[in-house]
Wavefront OBJ file of the C-alpha trace (Angstrom):
o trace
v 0.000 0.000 0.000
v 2.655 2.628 1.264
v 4.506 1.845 -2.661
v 1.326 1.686 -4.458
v 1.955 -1.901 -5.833
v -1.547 -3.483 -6.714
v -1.440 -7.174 -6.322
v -3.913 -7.792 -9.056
v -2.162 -9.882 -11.682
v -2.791 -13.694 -11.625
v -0.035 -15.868 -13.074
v 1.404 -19.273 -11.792
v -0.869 -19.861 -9.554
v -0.384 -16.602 -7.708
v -1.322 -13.167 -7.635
v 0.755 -10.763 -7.895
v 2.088 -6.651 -8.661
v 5.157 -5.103 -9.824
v 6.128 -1.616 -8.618
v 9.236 0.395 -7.312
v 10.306 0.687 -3.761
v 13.648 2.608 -3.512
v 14.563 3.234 -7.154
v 14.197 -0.582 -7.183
v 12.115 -2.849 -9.763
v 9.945 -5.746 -7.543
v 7.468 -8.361 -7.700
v 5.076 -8.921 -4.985
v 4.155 -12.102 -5.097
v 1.422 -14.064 -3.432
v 0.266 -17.727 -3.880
v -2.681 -18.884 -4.001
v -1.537 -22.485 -3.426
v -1.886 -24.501 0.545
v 1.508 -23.121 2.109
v 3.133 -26.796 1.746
v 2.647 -26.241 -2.360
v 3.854 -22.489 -2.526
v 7.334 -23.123 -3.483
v 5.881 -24.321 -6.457
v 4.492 -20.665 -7.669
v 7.753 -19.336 -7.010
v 9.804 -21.457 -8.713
v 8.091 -20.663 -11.108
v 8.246 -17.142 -11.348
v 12.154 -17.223 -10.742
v 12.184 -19.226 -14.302
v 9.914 -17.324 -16.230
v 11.513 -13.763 -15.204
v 14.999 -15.476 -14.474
v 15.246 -13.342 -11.265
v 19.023 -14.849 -9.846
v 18.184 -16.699 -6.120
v 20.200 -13.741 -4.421
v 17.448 -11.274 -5.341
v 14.772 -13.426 -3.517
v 13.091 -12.391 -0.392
v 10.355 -14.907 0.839
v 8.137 -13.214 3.765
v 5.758 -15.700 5.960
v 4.452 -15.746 8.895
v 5.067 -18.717 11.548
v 3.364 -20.070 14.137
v 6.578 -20.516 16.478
v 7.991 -16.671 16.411
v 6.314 -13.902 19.397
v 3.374 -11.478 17.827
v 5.500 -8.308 16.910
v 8.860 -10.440 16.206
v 11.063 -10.535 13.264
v 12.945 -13.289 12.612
v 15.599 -13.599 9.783
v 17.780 -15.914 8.294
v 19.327 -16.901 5.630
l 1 2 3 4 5 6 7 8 9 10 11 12 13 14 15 16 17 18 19 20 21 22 23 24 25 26 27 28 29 30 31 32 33 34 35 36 37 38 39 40 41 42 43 44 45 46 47 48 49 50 51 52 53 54 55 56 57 58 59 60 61 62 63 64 65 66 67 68 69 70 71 72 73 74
């Protein structure tokens, strides 16, 4: 919302929007998939748009991390 990136494209079993945050060309992606079978969406889009591993940023929520806590790895 704060970038202005509608998420109203459907491809791959996924919606998704492209936009700019920070001078920076992204894909917002989100399956539509059960969360076991999401990897398959995108895989995917990594193929079709050839977007290198390193520039991948998968965001999820879990079950085990504290309401209001950020966990990251890598």
């Amino acid at each position: 919302e704060k970038y202005n990136i509608k998420i109203n494209k459907s491809k791959f079993n996924s919606l998704y929007g492209t936009g700019t945050i920070n001078e920076e060309k992204v894909i917002l992606l989100k399956p539509q998939t059960y969360m076991n079978l999401s990897g398959e969406s995108v895989v995917e889009f990594i193929k079709f748009y050839k977007i290198p591993l390193e520039n991948l940023i998968i965001i999820y929520d879990d079950i085990d991390t504290n309401v209001e806590k950020i966990k990251i790895r890598k």
